[in-house]
N, C-alpha and C positions, 0 to 999 in steps of 0.2 A: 566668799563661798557661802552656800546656801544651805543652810543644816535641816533633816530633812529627819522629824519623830515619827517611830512607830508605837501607834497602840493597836497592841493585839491581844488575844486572847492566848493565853498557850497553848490548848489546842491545835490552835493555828500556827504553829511555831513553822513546819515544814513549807506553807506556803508564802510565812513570811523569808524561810531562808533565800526560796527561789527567787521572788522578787528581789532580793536585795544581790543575789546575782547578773540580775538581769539591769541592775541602776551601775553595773562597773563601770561601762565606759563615763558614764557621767565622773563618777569616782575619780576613774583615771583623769582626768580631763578638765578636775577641778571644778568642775560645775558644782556640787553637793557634795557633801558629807552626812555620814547618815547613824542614826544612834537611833540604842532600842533596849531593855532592861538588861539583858545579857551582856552589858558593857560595866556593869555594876563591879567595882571590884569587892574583894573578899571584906568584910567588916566593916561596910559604909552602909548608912542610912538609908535604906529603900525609899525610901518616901521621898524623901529628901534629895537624894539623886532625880527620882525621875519628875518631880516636883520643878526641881531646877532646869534638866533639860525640857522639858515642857517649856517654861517660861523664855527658854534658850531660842526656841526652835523659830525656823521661818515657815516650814512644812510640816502641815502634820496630815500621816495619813491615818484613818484610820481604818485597819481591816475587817471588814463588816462580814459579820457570820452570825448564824444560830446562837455561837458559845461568847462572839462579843457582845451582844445584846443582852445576853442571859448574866453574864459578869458584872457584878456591882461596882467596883474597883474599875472597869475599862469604862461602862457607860455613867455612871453618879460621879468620877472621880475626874478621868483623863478625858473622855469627850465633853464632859460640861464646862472643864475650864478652857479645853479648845475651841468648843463656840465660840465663850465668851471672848476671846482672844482674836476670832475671827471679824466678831462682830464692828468690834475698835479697830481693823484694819492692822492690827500688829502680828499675823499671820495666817497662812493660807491655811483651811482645812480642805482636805480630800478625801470624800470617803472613797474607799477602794471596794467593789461588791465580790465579795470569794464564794459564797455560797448562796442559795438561793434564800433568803428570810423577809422580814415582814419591816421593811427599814424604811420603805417610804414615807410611813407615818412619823416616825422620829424626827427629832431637832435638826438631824442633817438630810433630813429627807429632799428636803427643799434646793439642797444643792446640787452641781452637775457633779454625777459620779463615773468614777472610773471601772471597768472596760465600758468605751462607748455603750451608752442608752441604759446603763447600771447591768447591763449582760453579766452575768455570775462567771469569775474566773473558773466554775468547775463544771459550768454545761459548754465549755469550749472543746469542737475535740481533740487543738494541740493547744494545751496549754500558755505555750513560747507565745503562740497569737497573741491571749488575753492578757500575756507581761509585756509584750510589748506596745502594745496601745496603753498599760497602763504609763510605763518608763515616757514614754513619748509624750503623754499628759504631764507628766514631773519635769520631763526638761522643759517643757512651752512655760511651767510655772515658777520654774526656777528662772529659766532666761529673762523673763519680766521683773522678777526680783531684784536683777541682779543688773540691769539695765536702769530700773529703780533708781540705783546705790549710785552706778555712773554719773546718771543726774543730780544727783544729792550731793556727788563729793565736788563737780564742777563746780556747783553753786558758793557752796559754802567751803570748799578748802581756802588755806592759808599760805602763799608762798613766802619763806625764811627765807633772805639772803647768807653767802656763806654759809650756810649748813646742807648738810650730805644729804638730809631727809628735807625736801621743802611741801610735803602735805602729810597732814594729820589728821585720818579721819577717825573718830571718836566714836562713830557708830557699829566698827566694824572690825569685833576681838576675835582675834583667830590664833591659834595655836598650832604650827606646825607639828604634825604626830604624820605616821604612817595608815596609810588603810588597810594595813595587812594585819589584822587584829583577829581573825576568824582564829578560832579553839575547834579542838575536838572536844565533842560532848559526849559523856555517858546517859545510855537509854537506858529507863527502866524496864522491868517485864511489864508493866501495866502498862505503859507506854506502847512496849511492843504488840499487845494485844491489841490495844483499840485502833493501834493502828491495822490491822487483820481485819478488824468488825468494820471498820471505817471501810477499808479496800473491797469486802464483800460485797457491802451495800451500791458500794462506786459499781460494782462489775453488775450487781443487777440491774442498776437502771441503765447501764449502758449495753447490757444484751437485750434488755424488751423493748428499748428505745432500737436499737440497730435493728430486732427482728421485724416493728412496725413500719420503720423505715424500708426493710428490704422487698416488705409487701407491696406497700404502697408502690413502691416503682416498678417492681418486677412481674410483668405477666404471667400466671399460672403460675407463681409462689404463694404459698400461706402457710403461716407460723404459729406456732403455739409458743407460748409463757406462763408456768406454770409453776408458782412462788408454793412451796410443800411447808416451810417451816423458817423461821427464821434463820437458819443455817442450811438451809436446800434450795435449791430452784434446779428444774428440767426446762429443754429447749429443746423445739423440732422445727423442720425446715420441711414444707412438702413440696415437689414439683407435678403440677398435673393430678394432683392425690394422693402422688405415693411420697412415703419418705425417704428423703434423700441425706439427711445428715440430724442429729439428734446429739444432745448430752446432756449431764447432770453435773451440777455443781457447789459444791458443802465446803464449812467449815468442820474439818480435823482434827480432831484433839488424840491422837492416838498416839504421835511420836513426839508433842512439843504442847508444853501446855498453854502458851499462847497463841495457839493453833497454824494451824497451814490452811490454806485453801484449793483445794483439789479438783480437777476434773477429769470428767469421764467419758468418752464415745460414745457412752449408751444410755440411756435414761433408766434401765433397771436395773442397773451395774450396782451390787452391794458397794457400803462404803468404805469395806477395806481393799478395792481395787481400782485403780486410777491411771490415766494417760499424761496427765501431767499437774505437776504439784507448784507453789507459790510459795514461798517462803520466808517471812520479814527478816531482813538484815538491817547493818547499818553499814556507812561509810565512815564512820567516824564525824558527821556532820548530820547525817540524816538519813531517816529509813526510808526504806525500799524494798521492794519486790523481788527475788531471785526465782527464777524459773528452775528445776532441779531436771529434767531430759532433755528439753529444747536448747538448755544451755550450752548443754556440748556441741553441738551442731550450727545452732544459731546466733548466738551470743558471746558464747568465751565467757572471757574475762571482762567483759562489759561493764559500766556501771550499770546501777541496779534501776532495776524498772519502775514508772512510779504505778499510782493506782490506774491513770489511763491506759499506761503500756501492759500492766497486766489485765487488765479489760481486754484492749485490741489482740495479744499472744489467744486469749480465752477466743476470742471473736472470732480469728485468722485461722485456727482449728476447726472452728465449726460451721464455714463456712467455705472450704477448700474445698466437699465436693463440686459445689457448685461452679468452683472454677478452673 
């Protein structure tokens, strides 16, 4: 089995959860086993733990963002001994591209990175997409590993007569555990916050990227984007001239102090009145998005939406007259 390191940034934590959902069937299937600092137990040596898995690993990805680059600890520590590692052929590095940053120039620049062509898992518009071309990269990398090991153990195994075990390979320690290791985590309010500023930011470039886009194709459409503040943006829609659909949308601090994010049908709609609100929860595993009116109607009891689904709910409002 092929054990499979994360370095991430914490930041990143929610994108690494996904992906490591999206690696089960592997899991199931025995292909990989996958470890990552959260597997740390209570009272052991940080260092030392991921020190040793590090040295452990046949995979290593690492999730590449703004906050991994920027972290001394992910890039001076855990990518310089993964090159080095790489470089001897005593395991694969992957960089995995999550957010759009400046990585080409870096030490792992030079390798092929994952979602095809280093496309950023967060300009994809369903995400599922960008996990699975990444999962798909992991098993082509594991399966050669591990096809590898079959050559290796042909060669050089030992048949014992009379004895119940007749091969011994030496290269290849494994310990039966369960993969059902997943905990519920406690979020912080900072946490909760940034994750709100992170989702705002998501939803603006995903409405003045949609509204470009909708121009662009649409005959006698044109859009306005109209960024007011670091917590506002306005959006119109014209057809022929006239306006046909419009909204505003803010971060709230009025009921929650690591805000909500609101919208409105109208663009001079004061901010204490709204059509529909957003609001971080958790699952016990990871935040998300709750719509607070559209939920009764739309949603239920859903899982929680992430930052694309509450981009598209914003999108799918404001562009209903049109169809």
């Amino acid at each position: 089995m092929v054990t499979v390191f994360f370095s991430y940034s914490h930041r990143d934590e929610d994108m690494r959860n996904e992906l490591e959902i999206h690696l089960s069937a592997l899991k199931r299937q025995g292909v990989i086993k996958t470890w990552h600092d959260r597997r740390i137990g209570a009272g052991k040596d940080l260092d030392n733990e991921i020190d040793s898995n590090l040295e452990d690993a046949d995979i290593i990805l690492l999730l590449i963002s703004p906050y991994f680059i920027a972290s001394d600890y992910c890039y001076d520590v855990e990518m310089k001994r993964a090159m080095e590692r790489h470089k001897v052929g005593q395991a694969r590095v992957i960089p995995v591209i999550l957010d759009p940053c400046d990585w080409q120039q870096t030490p792992f620049g030079k390798l092929r990175a994952t979602p095809t062509d280093g496309r950023p898992v967060s300009k994809f518009p369903n995400r599922h997409d960008a996990f699975l071309s990444i999962t798909k990269d992991i098993r082509a990398a594991a399966e050669k590993i591990n096809m590898g090991r079959i050559y290796e153990a042909v060669e050089f195994k030992e048949i014992k007569v009379n004895k119940a075990s007749t091969t011994i390979n030496h290269n290849i320690r494994e310990t039966p555990r369960s993969s059902n290791l997943r905990i519920k985590k406690d979020f912080t309010d900072i946490e909760k916050s940034r994750y709100i500023s992170e989702s705002f930011d998501y939803i603006v470039n995903f409405i003045d990227n949609s509204l470009n886009e909708l121009e662009a194709r649409a005959v006698g459409i044109e859009t306005e984007f109209r960024r007011i503040d670091a917590n506002h943006f306005t959006a119109k829609i014209y057809k022929r001239g006239n306006l046909v659909s419009e909204c505003k949308v803010w971060i709230s601090f009025e009921s929650s102090s690591r805000g909500n994010i609101k919208y409105a049908s109208s663009s001079s709609m004061h901010d204490n009145s709204y059509n529909e609100l957003l609001r971080v929860e958790e699952d016990g595993y990871n935040l998300g998005l709750k719509p607070f009116i559209y939920s009764q109607a739309n949603y239920g009891d859903k899982e929680l939406l992430s930052k694309e689904g509450g981009a598209e709910l914003f999108w799918s409002i404001l562009i209903q007259p049109l169809q």
